[in-house]
C-alpha positions as CSV (number, residue, x, y, z in Angstrom):
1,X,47.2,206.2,-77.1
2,X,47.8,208.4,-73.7
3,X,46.3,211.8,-73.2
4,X,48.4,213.4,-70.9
5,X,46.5,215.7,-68.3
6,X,47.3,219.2,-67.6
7,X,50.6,220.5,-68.7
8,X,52.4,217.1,-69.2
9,X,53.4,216.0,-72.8
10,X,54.4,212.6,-74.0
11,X,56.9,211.8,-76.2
12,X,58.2,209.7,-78.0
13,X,62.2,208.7,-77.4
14,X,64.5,209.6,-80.0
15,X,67.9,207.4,-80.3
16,X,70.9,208.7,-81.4
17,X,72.9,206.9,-83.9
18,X,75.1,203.7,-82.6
19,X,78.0,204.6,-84.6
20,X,80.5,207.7,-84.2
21,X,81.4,209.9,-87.5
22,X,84.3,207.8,-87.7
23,X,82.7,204.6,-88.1
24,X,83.5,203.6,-84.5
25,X,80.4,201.5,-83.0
26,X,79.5,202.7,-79.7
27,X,78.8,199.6,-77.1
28,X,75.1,199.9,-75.6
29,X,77.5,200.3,-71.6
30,X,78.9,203.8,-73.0
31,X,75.8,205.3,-74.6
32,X,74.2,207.8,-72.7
33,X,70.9,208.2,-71.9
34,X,68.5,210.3,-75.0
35,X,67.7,213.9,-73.9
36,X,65.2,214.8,-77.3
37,X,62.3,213.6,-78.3
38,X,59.3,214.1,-80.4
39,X,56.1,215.4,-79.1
40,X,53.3,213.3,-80.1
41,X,50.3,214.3,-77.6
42,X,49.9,217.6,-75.2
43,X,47.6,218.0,-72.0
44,X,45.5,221.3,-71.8
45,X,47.9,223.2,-69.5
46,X,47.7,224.5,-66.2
47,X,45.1,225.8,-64.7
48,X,46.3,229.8,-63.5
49,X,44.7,231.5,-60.3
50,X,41.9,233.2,-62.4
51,X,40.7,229.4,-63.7
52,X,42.0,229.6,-67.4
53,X,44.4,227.4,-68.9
54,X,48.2,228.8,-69.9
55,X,49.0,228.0,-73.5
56,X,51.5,225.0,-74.4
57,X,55.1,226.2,-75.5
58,X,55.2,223.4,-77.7
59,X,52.9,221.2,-80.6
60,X,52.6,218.0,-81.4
61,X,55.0,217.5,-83.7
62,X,57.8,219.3,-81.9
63,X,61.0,218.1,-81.3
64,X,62.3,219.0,-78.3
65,X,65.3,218.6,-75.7
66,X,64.3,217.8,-72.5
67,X,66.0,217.2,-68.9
68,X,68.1,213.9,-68.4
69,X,66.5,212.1,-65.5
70,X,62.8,213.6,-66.1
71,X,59.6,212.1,-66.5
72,X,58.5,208.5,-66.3
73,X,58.9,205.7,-69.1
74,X,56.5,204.2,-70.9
75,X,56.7,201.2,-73.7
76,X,54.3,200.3,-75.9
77,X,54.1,198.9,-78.9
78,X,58.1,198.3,-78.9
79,X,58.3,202.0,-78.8
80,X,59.9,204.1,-75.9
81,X,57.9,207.3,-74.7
82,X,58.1,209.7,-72.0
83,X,55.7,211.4,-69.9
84,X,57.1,214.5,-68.3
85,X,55.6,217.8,-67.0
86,X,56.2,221.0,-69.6
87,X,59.0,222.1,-67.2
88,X,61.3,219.7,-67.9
89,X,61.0,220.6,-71.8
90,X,64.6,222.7,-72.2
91,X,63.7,223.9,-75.7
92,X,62.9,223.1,-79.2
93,X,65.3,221.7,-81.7
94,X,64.7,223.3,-84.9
């Protein structure tokens, strides 16, 4: 598994269902791009001015809503992650 370094997280791509309410498939051309995702590892944080490391707003675990055209892709196992720094996390979906 990665360990992402300082305040990046990684995780792991959650798709949205292929089919409206309504029973109408949506073709893979129309479907946009996932924006959540579930946090499965955390870097340390950032380093302030003083040397210490800020805490993480979120935990492993976490799922979260994140910027559309953030981070970098990763693939592994058949599974879609994401690496992207804490910044582009939007908030947490409860």
């Amino acid at each position: 598994m990665i360990k992402p370094l300082g305040d990046r997280i990684l995780i792991k791509i959650i798709e949205d269902t292929e089919q409206t309410s309504g029973g109408i498939f949506i073709p893979e051309s129309a479907k946009e791009k996932p924006q959540k995702g579930e946090v499965v590892a955390i870097g340390q944080g950032k380093l302030n001015e003083k040397g210490e490391r800020e805490p993480m707003d979120v935990k492993v675990g976490d799922t979260i809503l994140y910027a559309k055209y953030s981070g970098t892709d990763l693939k592994m196992d058949g599974t879609e992650y994401k690496i992207l720094s804490i910044k582009d996390a939007l908030g947490i979906i409860e």
